[in-house]
ROVEX-589776 format. One record per residue: residue number from 1; z, x negated, y of N, C-alpha, C in turn. Coordinates in pm, whole numbers, plus 50000, padded with zeros to 5 digits. Layout:
<sites>
<site nr="NUM" n_pz="Z" n_px="X" n_py="Y" ca_pz="Z" ca_px="X" ca_py="Y" c_pz="Z" c_px="X" c_py="Y"/>
...
</sites>
This chain:
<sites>
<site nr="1" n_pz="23048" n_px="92525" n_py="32534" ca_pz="22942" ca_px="92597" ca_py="32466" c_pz="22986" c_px="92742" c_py="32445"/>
<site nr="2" n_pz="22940" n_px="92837" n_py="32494" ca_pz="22931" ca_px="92954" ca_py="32474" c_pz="22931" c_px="93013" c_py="32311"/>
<site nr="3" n_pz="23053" n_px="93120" n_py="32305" ca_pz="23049" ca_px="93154" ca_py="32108" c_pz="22966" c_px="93253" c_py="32117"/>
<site nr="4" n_pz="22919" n_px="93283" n_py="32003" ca_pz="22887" ca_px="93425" ca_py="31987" c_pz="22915" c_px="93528" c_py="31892"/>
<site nr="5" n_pz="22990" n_px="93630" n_py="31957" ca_pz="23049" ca_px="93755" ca_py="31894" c_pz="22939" c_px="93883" c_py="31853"/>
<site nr="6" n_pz="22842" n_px="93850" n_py="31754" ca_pz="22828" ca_px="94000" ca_py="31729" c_pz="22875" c_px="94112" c_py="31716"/>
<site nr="7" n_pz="22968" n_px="94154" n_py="31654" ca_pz="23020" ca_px="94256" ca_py="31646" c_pz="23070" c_px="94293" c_py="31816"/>
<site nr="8" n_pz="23173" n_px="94194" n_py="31869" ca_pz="23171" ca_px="94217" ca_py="31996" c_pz="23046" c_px="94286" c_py="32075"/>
<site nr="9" n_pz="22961" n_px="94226" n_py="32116" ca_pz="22841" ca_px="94289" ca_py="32162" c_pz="22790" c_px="94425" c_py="32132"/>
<site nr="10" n_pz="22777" n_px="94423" n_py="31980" ca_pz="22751" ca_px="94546" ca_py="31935" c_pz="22894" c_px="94681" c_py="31995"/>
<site nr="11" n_pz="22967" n_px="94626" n_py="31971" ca_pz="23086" ca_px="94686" ca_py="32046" c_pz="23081" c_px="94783" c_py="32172"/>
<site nr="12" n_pz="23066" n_px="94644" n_py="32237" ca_pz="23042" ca_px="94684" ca_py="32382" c_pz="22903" c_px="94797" c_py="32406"/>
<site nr="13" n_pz="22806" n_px="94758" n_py="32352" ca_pz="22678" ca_px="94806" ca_py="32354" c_pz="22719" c_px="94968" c_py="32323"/>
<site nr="14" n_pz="22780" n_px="94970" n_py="32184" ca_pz="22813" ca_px="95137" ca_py="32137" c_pz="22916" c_px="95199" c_py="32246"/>
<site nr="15" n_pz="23014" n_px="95143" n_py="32333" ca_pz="23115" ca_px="95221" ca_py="32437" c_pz="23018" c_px="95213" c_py="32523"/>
<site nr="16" n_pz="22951" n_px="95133" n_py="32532" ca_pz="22870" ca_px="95213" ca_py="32698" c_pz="22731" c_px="95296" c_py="32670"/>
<site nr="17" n_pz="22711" n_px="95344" n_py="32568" ca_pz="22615" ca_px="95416" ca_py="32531" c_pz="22702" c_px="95553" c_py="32517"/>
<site nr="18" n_pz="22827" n_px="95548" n_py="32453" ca_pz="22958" ca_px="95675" ca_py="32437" c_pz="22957" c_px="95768" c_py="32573"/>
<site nr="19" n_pz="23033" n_px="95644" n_py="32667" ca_pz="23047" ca_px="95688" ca_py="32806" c_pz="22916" c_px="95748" c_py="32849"/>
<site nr="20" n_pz="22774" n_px="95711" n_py="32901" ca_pz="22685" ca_px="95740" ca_py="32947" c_pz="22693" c_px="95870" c_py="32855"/>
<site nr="21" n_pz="22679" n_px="95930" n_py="32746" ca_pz="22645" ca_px="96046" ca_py="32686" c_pz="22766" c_px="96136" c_py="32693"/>
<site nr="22" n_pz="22852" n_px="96110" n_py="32660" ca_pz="22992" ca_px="96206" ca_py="32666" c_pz="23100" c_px="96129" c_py="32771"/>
<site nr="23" n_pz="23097" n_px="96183" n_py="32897" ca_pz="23159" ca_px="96135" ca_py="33011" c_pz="23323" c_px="96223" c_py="32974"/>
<site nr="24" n_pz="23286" n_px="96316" n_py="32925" ca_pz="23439" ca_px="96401" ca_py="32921" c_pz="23525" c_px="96359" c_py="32798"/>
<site nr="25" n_pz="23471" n_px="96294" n_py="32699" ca_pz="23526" ca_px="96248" ca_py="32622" c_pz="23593" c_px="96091" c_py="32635"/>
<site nr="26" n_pz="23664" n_px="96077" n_py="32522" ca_pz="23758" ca_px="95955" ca_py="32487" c_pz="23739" c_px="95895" c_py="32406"/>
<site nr="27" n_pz="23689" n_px="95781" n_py="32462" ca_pz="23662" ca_px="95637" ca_py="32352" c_pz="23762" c_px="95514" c_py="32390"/>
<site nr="28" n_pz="23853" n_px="95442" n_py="32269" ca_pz="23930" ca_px="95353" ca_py="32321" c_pz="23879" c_px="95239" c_py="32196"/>
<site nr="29" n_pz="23882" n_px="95125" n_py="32289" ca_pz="23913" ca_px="94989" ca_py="32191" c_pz="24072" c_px="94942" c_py="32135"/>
<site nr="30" n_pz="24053" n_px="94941" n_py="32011" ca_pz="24237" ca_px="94905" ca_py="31975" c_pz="24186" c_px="94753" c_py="31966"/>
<site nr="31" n_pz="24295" n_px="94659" n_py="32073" ca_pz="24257" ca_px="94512" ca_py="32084" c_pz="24357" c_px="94471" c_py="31990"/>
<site nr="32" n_pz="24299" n_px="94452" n_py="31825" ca_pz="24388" ca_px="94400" ca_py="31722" c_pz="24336" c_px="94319" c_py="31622"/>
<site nr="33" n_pz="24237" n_px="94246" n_py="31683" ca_pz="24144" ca_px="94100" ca_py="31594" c_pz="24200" c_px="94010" c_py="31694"/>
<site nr="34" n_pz="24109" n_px="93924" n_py="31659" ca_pz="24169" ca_px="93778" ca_py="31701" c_pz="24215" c_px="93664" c_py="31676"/>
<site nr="35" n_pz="24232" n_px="93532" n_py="31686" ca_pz="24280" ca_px="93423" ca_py="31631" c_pz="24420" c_px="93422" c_py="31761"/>
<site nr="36" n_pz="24494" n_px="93435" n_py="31734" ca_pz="24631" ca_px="93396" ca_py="31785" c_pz="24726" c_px="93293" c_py="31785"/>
<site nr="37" n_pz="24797" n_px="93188" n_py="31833" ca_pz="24894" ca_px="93128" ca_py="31785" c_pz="24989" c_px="93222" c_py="31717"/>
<site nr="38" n_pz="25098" n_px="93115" n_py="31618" ca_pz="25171" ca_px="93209" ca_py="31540" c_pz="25302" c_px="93255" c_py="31606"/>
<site nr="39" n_pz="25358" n_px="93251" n_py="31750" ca_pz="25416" ca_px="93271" ca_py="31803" c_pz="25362" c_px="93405" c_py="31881"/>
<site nr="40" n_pz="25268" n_px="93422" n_py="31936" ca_pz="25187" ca_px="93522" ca_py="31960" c_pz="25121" c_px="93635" c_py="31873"/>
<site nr="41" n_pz="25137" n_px="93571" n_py="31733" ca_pz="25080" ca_px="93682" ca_py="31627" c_pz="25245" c_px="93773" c_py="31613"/>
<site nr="42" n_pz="25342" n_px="93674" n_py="31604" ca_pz="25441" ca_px="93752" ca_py="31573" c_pz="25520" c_px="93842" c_py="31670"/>
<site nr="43" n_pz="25500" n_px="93810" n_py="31825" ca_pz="25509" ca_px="93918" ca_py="31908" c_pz="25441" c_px="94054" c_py="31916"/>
<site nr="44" n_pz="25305" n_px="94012" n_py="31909" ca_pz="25258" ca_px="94119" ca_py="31859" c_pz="25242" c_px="94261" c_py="31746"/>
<site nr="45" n_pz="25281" n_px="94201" n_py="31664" ca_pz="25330" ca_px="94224" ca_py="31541" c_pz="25440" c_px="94313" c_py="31533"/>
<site nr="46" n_pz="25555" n_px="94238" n_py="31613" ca_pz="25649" ca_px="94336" ca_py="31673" c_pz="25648" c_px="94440" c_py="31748"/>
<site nr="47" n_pz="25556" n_px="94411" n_py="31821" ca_pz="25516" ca_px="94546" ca_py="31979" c_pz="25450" c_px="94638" c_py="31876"/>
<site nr="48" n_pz="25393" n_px="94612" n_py="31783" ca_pz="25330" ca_px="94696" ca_py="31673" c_pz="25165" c_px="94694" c_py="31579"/>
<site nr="49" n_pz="25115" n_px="94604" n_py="31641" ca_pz="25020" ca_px="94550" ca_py="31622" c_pz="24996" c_px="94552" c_py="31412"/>
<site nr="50" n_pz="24902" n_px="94589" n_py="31355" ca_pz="24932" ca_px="94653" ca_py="31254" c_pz="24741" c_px="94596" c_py="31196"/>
<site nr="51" n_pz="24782" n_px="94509" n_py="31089" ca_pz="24634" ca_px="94434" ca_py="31004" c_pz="24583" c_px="94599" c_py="30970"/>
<site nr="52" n_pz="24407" n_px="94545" n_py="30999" ca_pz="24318" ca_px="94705" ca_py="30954" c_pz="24285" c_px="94784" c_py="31035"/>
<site nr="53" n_pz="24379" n_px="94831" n_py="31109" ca_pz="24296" ca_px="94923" ca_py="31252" c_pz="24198" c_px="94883" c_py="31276"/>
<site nr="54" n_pz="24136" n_px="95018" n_py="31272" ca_pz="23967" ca_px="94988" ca_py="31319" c_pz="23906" c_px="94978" c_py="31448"/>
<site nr="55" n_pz="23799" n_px="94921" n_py="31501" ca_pz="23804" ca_px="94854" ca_py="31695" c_pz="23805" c_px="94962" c_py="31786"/>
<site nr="56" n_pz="23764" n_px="95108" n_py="31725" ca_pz="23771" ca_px="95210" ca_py="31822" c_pz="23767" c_px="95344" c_py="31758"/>
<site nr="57" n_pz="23840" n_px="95403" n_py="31858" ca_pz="23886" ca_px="95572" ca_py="31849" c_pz="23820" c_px="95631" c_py="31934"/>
<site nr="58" n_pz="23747" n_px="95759" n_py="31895" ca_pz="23732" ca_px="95877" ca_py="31974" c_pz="23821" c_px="95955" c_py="31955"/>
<site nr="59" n_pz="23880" n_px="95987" n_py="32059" ca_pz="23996" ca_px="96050" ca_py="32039" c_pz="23948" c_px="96219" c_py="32078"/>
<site nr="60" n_pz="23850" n_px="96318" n_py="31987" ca_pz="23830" ca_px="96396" ca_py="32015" c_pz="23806" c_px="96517" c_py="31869"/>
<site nr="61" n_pz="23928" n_px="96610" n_py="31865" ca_pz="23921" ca_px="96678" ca_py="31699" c_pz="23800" c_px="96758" c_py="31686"/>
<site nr="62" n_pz="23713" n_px="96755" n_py="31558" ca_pz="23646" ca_px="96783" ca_py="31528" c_pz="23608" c_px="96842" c_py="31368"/>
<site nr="63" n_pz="23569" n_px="96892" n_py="31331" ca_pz="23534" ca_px="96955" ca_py="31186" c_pz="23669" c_px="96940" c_py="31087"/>
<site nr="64" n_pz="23733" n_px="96979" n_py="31104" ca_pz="23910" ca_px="96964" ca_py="31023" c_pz="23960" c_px="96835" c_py="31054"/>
<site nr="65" n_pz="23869" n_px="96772" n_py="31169" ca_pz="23928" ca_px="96618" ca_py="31152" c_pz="24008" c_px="96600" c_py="31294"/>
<site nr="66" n_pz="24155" n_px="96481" n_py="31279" ca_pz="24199" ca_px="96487" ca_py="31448" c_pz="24119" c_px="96376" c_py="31549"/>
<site nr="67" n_pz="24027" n_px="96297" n_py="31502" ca_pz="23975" ca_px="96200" ca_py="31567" c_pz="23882" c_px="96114" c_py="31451"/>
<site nr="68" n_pz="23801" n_px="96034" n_py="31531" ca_pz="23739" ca_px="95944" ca_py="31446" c_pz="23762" c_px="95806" c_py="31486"/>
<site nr="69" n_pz="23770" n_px="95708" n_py="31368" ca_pz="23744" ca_px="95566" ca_py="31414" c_pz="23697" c_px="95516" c_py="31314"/>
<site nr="70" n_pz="23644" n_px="95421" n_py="31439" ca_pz="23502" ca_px="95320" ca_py="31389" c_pz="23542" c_px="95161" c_py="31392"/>
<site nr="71" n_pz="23497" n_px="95129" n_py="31245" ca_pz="23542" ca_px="94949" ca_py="31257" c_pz="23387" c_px="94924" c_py="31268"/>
<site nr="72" n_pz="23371" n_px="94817" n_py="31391" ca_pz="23215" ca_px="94795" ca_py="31403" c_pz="23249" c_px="94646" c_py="31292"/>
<site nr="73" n_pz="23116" n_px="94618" n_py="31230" ca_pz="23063" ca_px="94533" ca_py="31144" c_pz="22948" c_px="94430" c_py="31226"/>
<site nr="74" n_pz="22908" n_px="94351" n_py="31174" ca_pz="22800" ca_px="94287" ca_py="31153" c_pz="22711" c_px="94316" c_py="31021"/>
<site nr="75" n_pz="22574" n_px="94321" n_py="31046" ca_pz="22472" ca_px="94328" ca_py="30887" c_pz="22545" c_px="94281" c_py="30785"/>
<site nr="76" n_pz="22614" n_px="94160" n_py="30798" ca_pz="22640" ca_px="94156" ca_py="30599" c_pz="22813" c_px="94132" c_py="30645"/>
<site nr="77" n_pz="22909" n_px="94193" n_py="30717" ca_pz="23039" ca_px="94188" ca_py="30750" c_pz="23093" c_px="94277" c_py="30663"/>
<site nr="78" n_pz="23224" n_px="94250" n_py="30619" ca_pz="23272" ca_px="94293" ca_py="30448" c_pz="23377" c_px="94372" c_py="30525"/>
<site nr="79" n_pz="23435" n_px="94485" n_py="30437" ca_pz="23557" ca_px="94567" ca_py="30550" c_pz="23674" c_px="94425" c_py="30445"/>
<site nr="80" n_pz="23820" n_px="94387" n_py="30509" ca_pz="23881" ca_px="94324" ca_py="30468" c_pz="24011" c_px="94406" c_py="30360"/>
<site nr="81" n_pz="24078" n_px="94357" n_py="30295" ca_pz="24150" ca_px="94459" ca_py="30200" c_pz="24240" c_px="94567" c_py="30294"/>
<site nr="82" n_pz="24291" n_px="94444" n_py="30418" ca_pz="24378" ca_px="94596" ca_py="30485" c_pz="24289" c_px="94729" c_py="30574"/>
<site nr="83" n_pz="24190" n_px="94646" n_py="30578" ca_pz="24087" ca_px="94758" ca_py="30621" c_pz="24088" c_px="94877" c_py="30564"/>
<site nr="84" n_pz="24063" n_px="94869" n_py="30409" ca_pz="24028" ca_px="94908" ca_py="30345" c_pz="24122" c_px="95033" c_py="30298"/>
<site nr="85" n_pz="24232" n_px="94986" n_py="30264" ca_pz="24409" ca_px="95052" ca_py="30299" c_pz="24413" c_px="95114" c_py="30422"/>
<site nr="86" n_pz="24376" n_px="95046" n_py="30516" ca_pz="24398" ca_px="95188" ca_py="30645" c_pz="24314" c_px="95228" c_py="30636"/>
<site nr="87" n_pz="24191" n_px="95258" n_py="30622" ca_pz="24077" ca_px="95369" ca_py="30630" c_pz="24156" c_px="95514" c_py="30554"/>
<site nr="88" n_pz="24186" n_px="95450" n_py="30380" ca_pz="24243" ca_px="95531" ca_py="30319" c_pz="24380" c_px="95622" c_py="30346"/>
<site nr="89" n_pz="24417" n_px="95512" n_py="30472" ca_pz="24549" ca_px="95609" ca_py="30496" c_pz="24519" c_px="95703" c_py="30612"/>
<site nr="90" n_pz="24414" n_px="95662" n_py="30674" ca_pz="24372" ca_px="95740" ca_py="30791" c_pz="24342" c_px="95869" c_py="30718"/>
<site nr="91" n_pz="24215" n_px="95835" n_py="30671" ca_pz="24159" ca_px="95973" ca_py="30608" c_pz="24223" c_px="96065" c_py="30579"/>
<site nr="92" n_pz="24330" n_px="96021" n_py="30470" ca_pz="24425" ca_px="96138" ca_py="30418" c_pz="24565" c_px="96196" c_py="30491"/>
<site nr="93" n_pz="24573" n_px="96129" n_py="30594" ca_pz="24576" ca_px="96190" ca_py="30735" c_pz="24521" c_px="96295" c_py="30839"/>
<site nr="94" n_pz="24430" n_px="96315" n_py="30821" ca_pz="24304" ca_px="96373" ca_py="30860" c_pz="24247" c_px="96320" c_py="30951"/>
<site nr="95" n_pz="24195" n_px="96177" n_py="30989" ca_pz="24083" ca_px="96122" ca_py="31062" c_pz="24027" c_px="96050" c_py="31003"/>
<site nr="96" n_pz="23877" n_px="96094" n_py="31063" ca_pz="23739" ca_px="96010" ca_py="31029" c_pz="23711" c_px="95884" c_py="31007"/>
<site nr="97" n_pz="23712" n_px="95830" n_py="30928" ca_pz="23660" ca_px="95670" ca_py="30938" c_pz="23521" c_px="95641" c_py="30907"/>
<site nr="98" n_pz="23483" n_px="95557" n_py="30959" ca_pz="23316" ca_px="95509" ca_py="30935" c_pz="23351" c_px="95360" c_py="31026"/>
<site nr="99" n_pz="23206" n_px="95328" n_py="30913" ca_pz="23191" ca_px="95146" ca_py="30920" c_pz="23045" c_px="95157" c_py="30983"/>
<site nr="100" n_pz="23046" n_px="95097" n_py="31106" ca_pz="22932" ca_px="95095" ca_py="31175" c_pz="22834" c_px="94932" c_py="31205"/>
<site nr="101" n_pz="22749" n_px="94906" n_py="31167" ca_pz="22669" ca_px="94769" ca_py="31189" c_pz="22543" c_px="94802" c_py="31292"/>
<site nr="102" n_pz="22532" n_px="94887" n_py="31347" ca_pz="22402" ca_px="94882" ca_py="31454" c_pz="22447" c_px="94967" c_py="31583"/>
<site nr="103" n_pz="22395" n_px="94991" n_py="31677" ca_pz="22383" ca_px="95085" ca_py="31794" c_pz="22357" c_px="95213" c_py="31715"/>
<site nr="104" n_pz="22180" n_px="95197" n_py="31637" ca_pz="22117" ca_px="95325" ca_py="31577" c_pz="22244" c_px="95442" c_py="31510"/>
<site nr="105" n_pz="22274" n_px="95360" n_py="31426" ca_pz="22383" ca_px="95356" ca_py="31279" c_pz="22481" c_px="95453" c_py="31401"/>
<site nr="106" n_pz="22541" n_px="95400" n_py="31528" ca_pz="22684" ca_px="95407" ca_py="31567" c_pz="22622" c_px="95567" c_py="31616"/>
<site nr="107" n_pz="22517" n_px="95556" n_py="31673" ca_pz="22457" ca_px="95695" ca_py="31735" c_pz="22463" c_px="95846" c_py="31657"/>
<site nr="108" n_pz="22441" n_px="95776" n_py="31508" ca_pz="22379" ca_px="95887" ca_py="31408" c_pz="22567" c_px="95912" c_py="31390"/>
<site nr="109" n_pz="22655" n_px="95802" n_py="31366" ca_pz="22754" ca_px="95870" ca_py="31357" c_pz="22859" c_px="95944" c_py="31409"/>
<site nr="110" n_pz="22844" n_px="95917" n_py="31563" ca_pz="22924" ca_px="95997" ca_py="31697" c_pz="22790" c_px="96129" c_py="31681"/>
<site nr="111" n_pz="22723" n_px="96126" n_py="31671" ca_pz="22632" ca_px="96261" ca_py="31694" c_pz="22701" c_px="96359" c_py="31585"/>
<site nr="112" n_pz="22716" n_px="96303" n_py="31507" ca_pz="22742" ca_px="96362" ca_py="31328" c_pz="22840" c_px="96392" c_py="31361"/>
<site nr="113" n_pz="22957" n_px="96337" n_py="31408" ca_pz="23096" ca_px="96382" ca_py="31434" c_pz="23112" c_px="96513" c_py="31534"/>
<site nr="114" n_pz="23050" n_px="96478" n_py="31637" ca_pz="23084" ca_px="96548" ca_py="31766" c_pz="23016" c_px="96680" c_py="31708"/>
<site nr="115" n_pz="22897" n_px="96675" n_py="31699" ca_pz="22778" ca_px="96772" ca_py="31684" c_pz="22809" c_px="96886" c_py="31498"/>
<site nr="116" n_pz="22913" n_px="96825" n_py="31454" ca_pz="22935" ca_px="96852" ca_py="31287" c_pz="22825" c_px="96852" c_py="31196"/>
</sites>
């Protein structure tokens, strides 16, 4: 039986809407969700793998900021506590964070970024 990943989808949906509009720019997925065995969580872990990173970076500086990233959501998806801790450490870092739940939502906020 086939699962279904909203946020995934929505995911995917917002990088290929990125690409089609800003070809010269840089959008990356950080692959750091997941259900893992615990032998596999802890390799990872080691290579550097770090609870909270958000699913994607534009890696492009803008308005005092060095980049933005976006943790995509679902409609009623909660940010989790380490989320919440890295946003804060990002920021005061100087990059953008935003919590995105739609395509619309993801549009208004890469426009907002790029566009200041």
């Amino acid at each position: 039986m086939a699962r279904n990943y909203p946020e995934e989808s929505l995911q995917i949906a917002c990088v290929q809407w990125f690409r089609l509009q800003y070809p010269n720019h840089i959008i990356f997925h950080v692959p750091n969700g997941g259900k893992r065995n615990p032998r596999e969580a802890a390799r990872l872990k080691r290579a550097g793998t770090l609870a909270g990173i958000p699913d994607l970076f534009v890696a492009e500086p803008c308005n005092n900021m060095s980049g933005l990233f976006i943790e995509m959501k679902s409609p009623k998806g909660k940010l989790t506590d380490s989320q919440k801790d890295i946003s804060k450490k990002l920021f005061y870092r100087g990059y953008a964070f935003e919590v995105c739940r739609s395509i619309e939502e993801f549009v208004h906020i890469v426009r907002g970024y790029l566009n200041g």
